[in-house]
N, C-alpha and C positions, 0 to 999 in steps of 0.2 A: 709278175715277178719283178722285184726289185732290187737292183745291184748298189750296196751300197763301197763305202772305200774297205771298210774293214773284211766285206767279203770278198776282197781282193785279196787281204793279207792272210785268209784262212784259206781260200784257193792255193796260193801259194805253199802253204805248209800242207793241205793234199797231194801237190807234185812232189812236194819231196817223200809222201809218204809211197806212192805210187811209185816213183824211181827207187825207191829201196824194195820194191817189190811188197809192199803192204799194203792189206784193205784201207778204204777212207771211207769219210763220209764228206760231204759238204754242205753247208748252210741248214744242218740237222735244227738250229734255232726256233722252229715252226712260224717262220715270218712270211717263207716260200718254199714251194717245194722242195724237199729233200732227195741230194743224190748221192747214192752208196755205190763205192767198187770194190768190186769183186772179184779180187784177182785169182782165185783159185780154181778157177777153170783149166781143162784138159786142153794140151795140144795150141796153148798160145792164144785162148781164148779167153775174155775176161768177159764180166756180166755187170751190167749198169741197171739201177734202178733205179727208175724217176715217182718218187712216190708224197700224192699232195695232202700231207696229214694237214697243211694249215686250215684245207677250205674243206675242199670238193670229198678227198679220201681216195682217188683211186691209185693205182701205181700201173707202172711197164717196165717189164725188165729187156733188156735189149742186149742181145749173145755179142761182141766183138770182137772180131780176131787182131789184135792190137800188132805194128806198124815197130819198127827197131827203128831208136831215136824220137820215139814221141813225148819223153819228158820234154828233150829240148826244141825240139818246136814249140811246146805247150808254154816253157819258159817263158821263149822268144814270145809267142801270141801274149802272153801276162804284160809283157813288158810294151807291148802296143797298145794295150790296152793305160795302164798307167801313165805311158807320153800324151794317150787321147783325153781321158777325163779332164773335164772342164775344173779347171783353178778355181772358178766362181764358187762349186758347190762347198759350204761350209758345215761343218757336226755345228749344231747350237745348242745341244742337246744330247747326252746318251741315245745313240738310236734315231733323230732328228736331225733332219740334213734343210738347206736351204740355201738359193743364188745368193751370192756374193754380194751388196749393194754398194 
C-alpha cells in the first residue's frame, strides 16, 4: 500500500462522511486496497471491509463497536499525519510523486 497526498484529502472527506453518520469508501481507485464503512450496524456497531481488488482479491470485514468522539481524534490523527509528511515529496506527474532535489 501506498499513501499518496491526495489520499489524505479523500481521507479527509470520509471523516466528514462518517461524522455525518454516512457509509464511505476509501481509496476505492484500485491502486490499493479498498476500504468500505459500514455504518448501519445494530447497537453502535459499524463494519469495515478491507477488500484487495487491486492484486490478490481477497477481502475481511471486521465488526467494530465504534468509541464517541472518534471523528475528532481521527481529525486530530489526519492532521499529524500532514505536519509529518516530508516537504521533499513532489506530484511530477498525475499520480507520480518524487523527492524533492
Amino acid at each position: 500500500m501506498c499513501l499518496a497526498p491526495d489520499d489524505l484529502d479523500t481521507w479527509s472527506q470520509v471523516l466528514q462522511e462518517l461524522a455525518a453518520g454516512r457509509n464511505a469508501v476509501w481509496m476505492d481507485d484500485g491502486r490499493n486496497p479498498e476500504i468500505r464503512f459500514d455504518l448501519s450496524g445494530r447497537d453502535g456497531i459499524a463494519v469495515f471491509v478491507v477488500a484487495d481488488t487491486a492484486a490478490s482479491g481477497p477481502s475481511v470485514r471486521v465488526p467494530v463497536r465504534l468509541a464517541g468522539g472518534r471523528a475528532e481524534e481521527h481529525h486530530e490523527r489526519l492532521q499529524h499525519v500532514r505536519a509529518a509528511w516530508p516537504q521533499e515529496v513532489v506530484e511530477t506527474s498525475p499520480g507520480a510523486y518524487e523527492w524533492r532535489r
